[in-house]
N, C-alpha and C positions, 0 to 999 in steps of 0.2 A: 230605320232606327226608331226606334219606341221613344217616349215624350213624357215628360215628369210635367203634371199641374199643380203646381205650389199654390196654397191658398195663407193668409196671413191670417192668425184664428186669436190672438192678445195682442195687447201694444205690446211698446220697446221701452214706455216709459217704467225705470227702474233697473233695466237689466243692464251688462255689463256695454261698457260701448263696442267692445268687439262684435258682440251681437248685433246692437243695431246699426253699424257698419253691415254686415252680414247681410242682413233685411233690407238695406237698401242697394245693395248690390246685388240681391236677387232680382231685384224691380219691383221691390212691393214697396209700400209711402201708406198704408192704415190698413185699417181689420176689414176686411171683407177682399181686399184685393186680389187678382189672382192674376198670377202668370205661369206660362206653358214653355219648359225649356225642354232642350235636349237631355235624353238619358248620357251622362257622361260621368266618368269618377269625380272633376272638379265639382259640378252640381251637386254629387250625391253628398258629400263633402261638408257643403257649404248647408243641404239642407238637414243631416245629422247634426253639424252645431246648435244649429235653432231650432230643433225638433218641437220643445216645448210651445211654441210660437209659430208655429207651422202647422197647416196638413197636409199630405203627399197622396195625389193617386197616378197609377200609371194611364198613361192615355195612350191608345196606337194611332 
């Protein structure tokens, strides 16, 4: 199964709090962090909400 690396690219501060709910149930806590989850619908989900505040690349 293929691997999403989310990296956190803006703060949270300002946005709505759903979002930064969002961002930290990714696993991300400030800008530069990254984490590698599984490709799955609930992931892809959660990283289309905070696209803005996010980058996405695939990883195998």
């Amino acid at each position: 199964m293929s691997k999403l690396k989310v990296t956190q690219i803006k703060s949270t501060v300002g946005t709505k709090h759903m979002h930064r709910e969002t961002v930290r149930s990714l696993g991300l806590k400030r800008i530069g962090d990254t984490v590698v989850k599984e490709d799955r619908p609930e992931f892809r989900g959660m990283v289309r909400t905070v696209a803005h505040l996010v980058t996405v690349e695939e990883v195998d």
